[in-house]
Structures are given as C-alpha cells and as structure tokens.
C-alpha positions in Angstrom: 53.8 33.7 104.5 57.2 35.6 104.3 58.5 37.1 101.4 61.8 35.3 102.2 59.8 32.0 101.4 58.7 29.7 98.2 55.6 30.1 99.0 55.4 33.6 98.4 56.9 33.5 94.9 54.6 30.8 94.2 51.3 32.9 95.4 52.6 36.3 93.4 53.7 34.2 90.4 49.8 33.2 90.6 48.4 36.5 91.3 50.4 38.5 88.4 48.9 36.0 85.6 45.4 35.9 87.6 45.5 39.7 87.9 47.0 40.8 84.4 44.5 38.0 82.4 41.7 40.5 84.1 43.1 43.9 84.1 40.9 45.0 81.5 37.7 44.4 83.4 38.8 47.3 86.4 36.1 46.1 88.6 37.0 42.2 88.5 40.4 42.7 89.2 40.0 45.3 92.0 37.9 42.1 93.6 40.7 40.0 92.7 43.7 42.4 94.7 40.7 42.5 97.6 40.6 38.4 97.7 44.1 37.6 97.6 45.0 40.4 99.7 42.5 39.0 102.2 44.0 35.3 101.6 47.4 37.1 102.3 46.1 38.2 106.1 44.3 35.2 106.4 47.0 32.7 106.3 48.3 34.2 109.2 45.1 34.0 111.5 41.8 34.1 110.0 39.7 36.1 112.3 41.5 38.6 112.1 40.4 39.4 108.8 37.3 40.2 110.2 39.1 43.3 112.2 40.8 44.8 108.6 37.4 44.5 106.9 35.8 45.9 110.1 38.4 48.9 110.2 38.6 49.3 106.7 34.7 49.5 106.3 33.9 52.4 109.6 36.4 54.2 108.3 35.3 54.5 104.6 32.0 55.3 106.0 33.3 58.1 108.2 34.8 59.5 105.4 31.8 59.5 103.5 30.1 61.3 106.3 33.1 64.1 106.3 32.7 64.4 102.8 28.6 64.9 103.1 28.6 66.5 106.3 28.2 70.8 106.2 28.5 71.7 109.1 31.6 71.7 111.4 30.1 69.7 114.8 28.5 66.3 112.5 32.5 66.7 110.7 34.3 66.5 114.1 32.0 63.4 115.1 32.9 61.3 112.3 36.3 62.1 112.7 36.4 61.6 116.4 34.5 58.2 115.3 37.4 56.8 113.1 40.3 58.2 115.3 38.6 56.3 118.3 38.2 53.2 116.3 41.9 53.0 114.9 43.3 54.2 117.9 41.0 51.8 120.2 41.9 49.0 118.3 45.7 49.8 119.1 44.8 50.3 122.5 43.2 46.7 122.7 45.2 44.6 121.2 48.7 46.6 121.6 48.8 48.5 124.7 45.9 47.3 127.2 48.3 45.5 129.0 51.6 48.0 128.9 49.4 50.9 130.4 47.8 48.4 133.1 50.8 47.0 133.7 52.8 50.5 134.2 49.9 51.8 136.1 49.7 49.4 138.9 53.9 49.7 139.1 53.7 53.2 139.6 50.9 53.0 142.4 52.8 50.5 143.6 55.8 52.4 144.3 53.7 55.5 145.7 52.5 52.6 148.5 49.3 51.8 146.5 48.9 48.1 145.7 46.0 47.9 143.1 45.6 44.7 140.8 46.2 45.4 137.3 43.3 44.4 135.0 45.3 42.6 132.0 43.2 41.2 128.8 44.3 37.3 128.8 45.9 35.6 125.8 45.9 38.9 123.8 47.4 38.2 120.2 48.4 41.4 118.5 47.2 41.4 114.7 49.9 41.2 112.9 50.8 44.7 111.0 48.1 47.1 113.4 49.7 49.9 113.4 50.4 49.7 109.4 46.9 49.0 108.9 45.6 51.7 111.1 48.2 54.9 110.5 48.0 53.8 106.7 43.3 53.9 106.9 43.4 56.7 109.4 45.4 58.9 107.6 42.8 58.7 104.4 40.1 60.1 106.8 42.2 62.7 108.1 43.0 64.4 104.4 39.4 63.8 103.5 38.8 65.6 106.9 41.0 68.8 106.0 39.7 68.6 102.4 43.0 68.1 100.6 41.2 64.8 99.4 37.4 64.0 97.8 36.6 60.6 99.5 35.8 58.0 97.3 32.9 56.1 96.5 34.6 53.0 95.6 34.0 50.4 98.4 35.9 47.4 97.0 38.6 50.0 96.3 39.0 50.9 99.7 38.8 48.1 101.0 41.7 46.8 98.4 43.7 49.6 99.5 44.1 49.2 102.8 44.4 45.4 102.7 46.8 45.7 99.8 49.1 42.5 100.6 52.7 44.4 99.4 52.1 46.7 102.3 49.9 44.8 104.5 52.5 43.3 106.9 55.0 46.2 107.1 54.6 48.9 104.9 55.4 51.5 103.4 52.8 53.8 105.0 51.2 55.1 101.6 49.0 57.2 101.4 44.9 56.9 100.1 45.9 59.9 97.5 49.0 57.5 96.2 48.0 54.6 95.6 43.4 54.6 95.3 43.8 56.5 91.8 45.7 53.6 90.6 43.4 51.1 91.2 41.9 53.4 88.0 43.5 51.9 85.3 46.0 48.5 84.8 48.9 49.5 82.7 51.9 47.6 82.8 55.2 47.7 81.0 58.1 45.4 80.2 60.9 48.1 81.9 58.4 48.3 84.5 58.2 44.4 85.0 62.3 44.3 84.9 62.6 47.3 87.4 60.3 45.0 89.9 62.6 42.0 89.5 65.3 43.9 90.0 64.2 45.3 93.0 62.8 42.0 94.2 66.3 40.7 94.1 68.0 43.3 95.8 65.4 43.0 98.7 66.5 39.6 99.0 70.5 40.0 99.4 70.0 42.7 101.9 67.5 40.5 103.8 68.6 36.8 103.9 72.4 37.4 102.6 73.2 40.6 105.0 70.3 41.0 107.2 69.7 37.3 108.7 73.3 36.4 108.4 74.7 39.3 110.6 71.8 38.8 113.2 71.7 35.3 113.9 75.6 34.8 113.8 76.5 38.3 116.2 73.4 40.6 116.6 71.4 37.9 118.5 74.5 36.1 120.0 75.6 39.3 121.7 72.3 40.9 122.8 71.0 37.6 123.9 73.9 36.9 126.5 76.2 40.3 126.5 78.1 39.1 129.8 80.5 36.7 127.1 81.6 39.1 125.2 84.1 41.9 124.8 84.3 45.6 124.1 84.8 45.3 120.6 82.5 42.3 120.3 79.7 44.8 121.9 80.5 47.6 119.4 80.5 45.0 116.3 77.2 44.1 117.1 75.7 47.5 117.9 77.1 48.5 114.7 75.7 45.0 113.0 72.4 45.4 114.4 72.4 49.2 112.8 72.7 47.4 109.4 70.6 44.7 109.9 67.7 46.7 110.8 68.2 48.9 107.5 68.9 46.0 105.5 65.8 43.6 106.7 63.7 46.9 106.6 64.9 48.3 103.1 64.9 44.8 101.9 61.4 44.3 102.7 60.2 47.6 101.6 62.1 46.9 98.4 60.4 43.6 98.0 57.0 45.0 98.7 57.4 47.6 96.0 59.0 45.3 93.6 55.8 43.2 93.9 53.3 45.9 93.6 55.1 47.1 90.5 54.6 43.3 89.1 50.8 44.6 89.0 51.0 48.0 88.1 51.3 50.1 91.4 53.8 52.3 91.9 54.8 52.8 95.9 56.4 55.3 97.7 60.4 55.1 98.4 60.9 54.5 101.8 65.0 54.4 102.8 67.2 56.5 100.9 71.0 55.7 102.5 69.7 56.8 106.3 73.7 56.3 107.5 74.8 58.9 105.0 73.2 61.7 106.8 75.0 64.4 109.0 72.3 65.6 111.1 69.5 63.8 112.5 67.1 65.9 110.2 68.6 64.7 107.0 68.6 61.2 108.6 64.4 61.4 108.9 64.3 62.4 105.7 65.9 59.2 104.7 65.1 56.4 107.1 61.7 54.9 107.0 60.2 57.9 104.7 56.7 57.2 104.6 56.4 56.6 108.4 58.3 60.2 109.1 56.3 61.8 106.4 53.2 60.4 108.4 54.4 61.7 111.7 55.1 65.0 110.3 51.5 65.3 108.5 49.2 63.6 111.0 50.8 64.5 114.2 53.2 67.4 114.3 50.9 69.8 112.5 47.8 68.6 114.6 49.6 69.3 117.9 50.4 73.1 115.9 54.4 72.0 115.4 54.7 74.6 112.8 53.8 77.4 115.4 56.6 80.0 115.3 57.6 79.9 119.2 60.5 77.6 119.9 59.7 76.1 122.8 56.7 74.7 121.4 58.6 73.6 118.2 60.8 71.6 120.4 57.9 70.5 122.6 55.8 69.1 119.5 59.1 67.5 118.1 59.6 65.4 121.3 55.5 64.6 121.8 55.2 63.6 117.9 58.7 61.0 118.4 57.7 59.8 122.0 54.0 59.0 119.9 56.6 57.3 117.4 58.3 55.4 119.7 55.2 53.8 121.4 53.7 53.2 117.8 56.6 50.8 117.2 56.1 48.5 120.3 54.6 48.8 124.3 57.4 48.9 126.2 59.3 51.9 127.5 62.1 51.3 125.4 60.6 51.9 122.4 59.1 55.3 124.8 62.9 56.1 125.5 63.9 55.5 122.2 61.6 57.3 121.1 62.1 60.5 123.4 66.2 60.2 122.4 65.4 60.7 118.8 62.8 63.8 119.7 65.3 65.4 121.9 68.3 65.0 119.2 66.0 66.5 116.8 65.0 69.7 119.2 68.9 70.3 119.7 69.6 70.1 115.9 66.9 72.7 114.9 68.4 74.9 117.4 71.5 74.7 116.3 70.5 75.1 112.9 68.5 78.1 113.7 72.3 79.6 115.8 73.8 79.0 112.3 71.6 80.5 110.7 71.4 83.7 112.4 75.6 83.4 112.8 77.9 85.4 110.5 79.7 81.8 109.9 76.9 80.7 107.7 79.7 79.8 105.0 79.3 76.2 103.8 81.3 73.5 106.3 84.5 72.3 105.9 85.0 68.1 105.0 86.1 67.3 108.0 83.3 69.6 109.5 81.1 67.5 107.9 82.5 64.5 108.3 82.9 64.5 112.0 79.3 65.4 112.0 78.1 62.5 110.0 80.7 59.9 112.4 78.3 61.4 115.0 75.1 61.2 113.4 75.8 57.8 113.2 76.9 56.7 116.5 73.7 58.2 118.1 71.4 56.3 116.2 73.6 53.4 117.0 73.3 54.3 120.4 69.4 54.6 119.7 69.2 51.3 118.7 70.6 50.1 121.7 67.9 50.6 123.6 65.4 49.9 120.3 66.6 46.4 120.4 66.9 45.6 124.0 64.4 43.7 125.8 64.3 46.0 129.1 66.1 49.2 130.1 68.5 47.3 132.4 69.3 45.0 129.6 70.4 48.5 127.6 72.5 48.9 130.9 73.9 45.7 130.6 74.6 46.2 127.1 76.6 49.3 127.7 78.6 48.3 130.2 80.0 45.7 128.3 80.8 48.0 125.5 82.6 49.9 128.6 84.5 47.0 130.1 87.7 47.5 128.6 87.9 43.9 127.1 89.2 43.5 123.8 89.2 40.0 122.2 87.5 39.0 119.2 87.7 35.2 119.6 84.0 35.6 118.4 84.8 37.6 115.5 85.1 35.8 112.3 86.7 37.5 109.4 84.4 36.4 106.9 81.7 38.3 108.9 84.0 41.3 109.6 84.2 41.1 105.8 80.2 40.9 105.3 80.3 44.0 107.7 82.7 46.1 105.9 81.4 44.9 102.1 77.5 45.8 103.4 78.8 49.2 105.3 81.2 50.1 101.7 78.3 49.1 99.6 76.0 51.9 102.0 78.1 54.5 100.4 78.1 53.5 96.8 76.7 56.9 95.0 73.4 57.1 93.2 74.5 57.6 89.9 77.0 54.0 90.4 73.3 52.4 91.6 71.3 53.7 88.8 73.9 52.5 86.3 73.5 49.2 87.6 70.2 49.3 88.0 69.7 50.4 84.0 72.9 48.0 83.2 70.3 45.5 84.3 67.5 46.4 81.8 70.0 46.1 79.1 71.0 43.0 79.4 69.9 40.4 77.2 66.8 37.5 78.8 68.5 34.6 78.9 72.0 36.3 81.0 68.9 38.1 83.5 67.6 34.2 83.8 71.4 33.0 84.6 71.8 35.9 87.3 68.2 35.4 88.6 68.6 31.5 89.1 71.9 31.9 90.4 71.3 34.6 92.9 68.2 32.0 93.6 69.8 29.1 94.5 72.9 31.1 96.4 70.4 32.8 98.9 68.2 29.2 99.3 72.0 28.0 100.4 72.5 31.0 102.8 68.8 30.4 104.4 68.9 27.8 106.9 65.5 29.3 108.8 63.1 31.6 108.5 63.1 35.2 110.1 60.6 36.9 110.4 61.3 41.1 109.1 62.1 43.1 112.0 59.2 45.3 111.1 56.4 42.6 111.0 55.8 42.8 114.6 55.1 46.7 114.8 
C-alpha cells in the first residue's frame, strides 16, 4: 500500500478517528498503532510479519538483559546476541547471494572454479535495513547507557513497526519517538502542519518525482545508446532531483502522518543541493540515516581518534558500510566508497585551512564554484547509484562524452518542470515558513478548495503507481 495511493488515505483516515476516539486509554491505543502497523506490513506479504515481531521481540529482550546485566562479559553477550540477529537477518535475506556470488567470481578469476551456494527464491522483506538499523540502534544506546531500556513490550514492539516509518524511514531513534507513546496530545496547528506537509510530499513525489523519471530518468538510463550529450546530462541531473524529491516527499508524507496522531519525527532532508562541501551536504541529505552512521558506526570503529589516517580510514569503512546498506551490488559498494573518499579529502582540506593564515571567510564566487562542484559530484555519485552494473555506469558516461548534442527528446515543458523544481530548491527558509504559516491562516473552507484541487490535479498527473525509490533498501 503506497502512500501515493487511495488506499492509503482511506486506511490513515480510519486510523486517526480509531486512534484519537482511544487516546485516552494509553494502553488501548498503543495496541491499536501495534495492529494497524502490523496490518500495514502485512498487506505486503504476511509472513513476514512474523520476522518484525521476531526482531522486534530478541531485541527488547537483549536490552533488558543489558540493562540487568552487572558485569561487563553477560553485557557483551547480549549485545553480540542482537547485533548477530539484525545483522544475520541482512545477511540472509539481502546479501547471501551477493557475497556467494562475488566469492565464486573471484576464485574463478584466480583459476578456482567452485559452485556458489545461492538461497533459491529469496524475497527481501521489504524495508530490512529500516527495520533493523532503526531496533539495533535502541540496543546499542541502552548498551552504552545513554538510554534506560524500557519495560513496555507493546511499546516496543509499536515502535519499531510504526507504519509512517516502516517502509522507508526516517531512521528515528528509540529515545525520539518510545516517550511519546507516553501521552496522546494533539492539536489543531499540529493537525494543519500534517496536511500541509502531506501535500507537499505529494507534489514532489507524483508531480516532480514520477514525472521526471518515467518521461527522461528511465528512458535514458534504460537504453543510453539513443541519446545525446545533453540528453545524458538532463537526466543525471533529473535523476538528482528525483531521488530528493521521491525521498523528501516520502519522508515528508511519513511525518505528516505521524503528526495526524501525535508523533513528532525527525527532519530528514534539509535542501542537500544547497551545500558547498560534501560535509554540509551529509548534514542535509537523508539526516537520520547519516546521524545513524555517524553514532553507530564511526564512533564504534574509534572515528573520533585524533590520528588522521585513521580519521580518513573510519570515514571510508563507515560509507563503504553505507553503500552496501543501501543495496548488494558493487555499485552501491563504489558509490559508497566515492562519497567516503570525497569526505576524507574535504576534512583535509578543511583541516589545511584551518591551520592557513587565509582563514578569512570565502569570497561568492569562492563559494559558489564550490557549491557548482559539490553538486556535480554527487551527480556523478548517482550515476553509479542508479546504474544497474558498473559497465552500465561506463556506458552511461560515455554518452555524456560523445559530443552529441540534440535534444529531439527534450520537451520544454519538462525542461520547464526541471528548472521550476531546481529554482523552487533554492527558495530560502524564511519564503517556506511564510508559506507554510500563510497556510495555517487561511480560512477552512479556501484549505478544502486547495486540498481538493491539488487532489484531483495529482490523480490527473498519476497514470501508475511507483513505488519510492527508498522502499527497496
């Protein structure tokens, strides 16, 4: 069940009267977010319900062993116990095959010719390695004691299933969101903040997002030998903002429907093509997921050690980690990798400015050319992120090299869409929080006219259903 889709507005529409007619009995509703959340999964494939309750329930246990446990052995064990049983679970149903796979072609080239043992028919559950980081990550605080882990079953289990963030985030956090399953406390601003964000989630997704990918993105990467130069480079640069926009969107969507109930969620993409280094880009693109890379990975391999060799090391381990988390296949590895190593040569050069005379703030055009190339590395990035294979990344780029430079396939109304999405990227925070409070202002039945219309104009622009980019990590 997509967001994108009736249905979904018809099963939150449901849930917000359900939940709010029992809000004031904590215990009933919790069961209620835990059932529908559980529905949620289950529409997709049934059984594997059985592996979020499974997941959910070893690793509140574990936790409740850490939090008993005195001494420092029995505390390792548990935590050994839940990282093996997240992690396994990855390894099972996401990467079995990648590893066998790679293994046997590598002997293979060193003159070995083993057969690779594959698991047949594997499905991959859908949101894993959402489910996992976002379960794991509660054991791990409990384990270094900067959380007390809860008794509250049914509220575990709630939070991990919790359906806004089941399929594709954001990653929150056990310390974010558990506390609020505390007490129901809604308000009209609050309910009017969610619609407002529900609609927004919905233009960049089915009016930006879907529109750009099915009439260039997918066109172009699908069968690169037809097109031109420029072709190539419009769709590198449309699949750049149709990854933000189907990812923002969705995150938007998922916190506009938490806040419907009550919860409050993380904010996950903060402008990511605004940045000028690939630090400040991080710190905007997929916030939660960095955050959680930073936390859970780069301190536990000792990132914050004060030798810069390791400090570059960690940095490309804790991205090449990244990288596979999204997807098994080398691509994601190499993409992966890119975005370590860009981030290695950006704290050493921040550290040479640092310790330079010329510490004096940059120039505009200093920091403009350093934002134009901020951007085109991530679009390079997502070459490879999008590509099927790395000789289809090859293929890809030498097609943006060929020195062809038609654009019989380059409509101006989506040359328009392009520049209008792009422009609308750069529109400053206070501009979007005007709008944004413009929108609380105005009067119910002129928010019904703008909420039908925008409605009915995006069931128009949504001829079939795609599925967020996201879903599949």
């Amino acid at each position: 069940m997509l967001f994108t889709t009736g249905k979904y507005w018809i099963f939150l529409t449901i849930v917000f009267f359900l939940y709010w007619a029992t809000a004031r009995r904590r215990r009933l509703s919790v069961m209620l977010i835990l059932f529908v959340s559980y529905y949620f999964y289950a529409l997709w494939n049934p059984k594997f319900v059985l592996l979020l309750f499974a997941l959910s329930t070893i690793d509140f246990l574990t936790a409740r062993g850490i939090g008993a446990s005195r001494t420092r052995v029995i505390r390792r064990i548990f935590l050994f116990t839940s990282v093996a049983t997240d992690v396994g679970a990855l390894v099972v149903f996401k990467y079995f095959n990648f590893f066998s796979t790679s293994a046997a072609n590598l002997a293979g080239q060193l003159g070995w010719h083993p057969r690779s043992i594959l698991i047949e028919d594997v499905v991959i559950p859908l949101g894993l390695s959402f489910i996992t980081f976002r379960s794991l990550s509660y054991v791990v605080d409990v384990y270094r004691k900067t959380m007390t882990p809860t008794n509250r079953y049914i509220d575990y289990l709630a939070f991990v299933a919790f359906f806004p963030t089941l399929i594709a985030g954001p990653v929150v956090r056990a310390r974010e969101l558990l506390p609020q399953f505390e007490t129901a406390n809604f308000k009209s601003d609050q309910g009017l903040e969610a619609i407002f964000l529900i609609l927004l989630g919905l233009i960049k997704k089915v009016a930006i997002a879907d529109l750009i990918g099915i009439n260039l993105v997918d066109r172009v990467f699908d069968q690169p030998e037809l097109y031109s130069s420029v072709e190539t480079l419009a769709a590198i640069y449309g699949y750049a903002l149709q990854i933000y926009c189907d990812f923002s969107g969705y995150s938007d969507i998922a916190i506009g429907s938490a806040l419907m109930l009550g919860f409050k969620l993380p904010v996950n993409f903060n402008s990511p093509y605004r940045a000028h280094n690939l630090r400040e880009f991080w710190k905007r693109w997929h916030i939660t997921l960095s955050n959680w890379l930073f936390d859970y990975v780069y301190i536990s391999i000792g990132g914050l050690r004060k030798r810069r060799f390791n400090l570059y090391r960690n940095l490309v381990i804790t991205f090449l980690i990244g990288g596979l988390w999204h997807g098994a296949a080398w691509t994601f590895v190499i993409w992966g990798g890119l975005h370590g190593l860009g981030l290695s040569v950006t704290h050493w050069w921040d550290s040479r400015r640092k310790h330079s005379q010329r510490k004096a703030k940059q120039q505009w055009w200093m920091r403009t050319l350093c934002l134009v190339a901020t951007f085109h590395f991530v679009c390079l990035t997502w070459v490879v992120f999008r590509s099927e294979s790395l000789g289809h990344t090859v293929q890809i780029l030498k097609r943006l090299t060929s020195l062809q430079f038609s654009t019989g396939n380059l409509p101006s109304s989506l040359l328009l869409l392009l520049g209008c999405a792009y422009i609308s990227h750069w529109v400053p925070i206070q501009a979007f929080a005007s709008v944004r409070q413009g929108w609380s202002w105005l009067p119910s039945p002129a928010q019904a006219v703008i909420i039908l219309s925008v409605a009915f104009g995006l069931y128009y622009l949504s001829g079939t259903e795609v599925q967020f980019i996201y879903g599949n990590f």
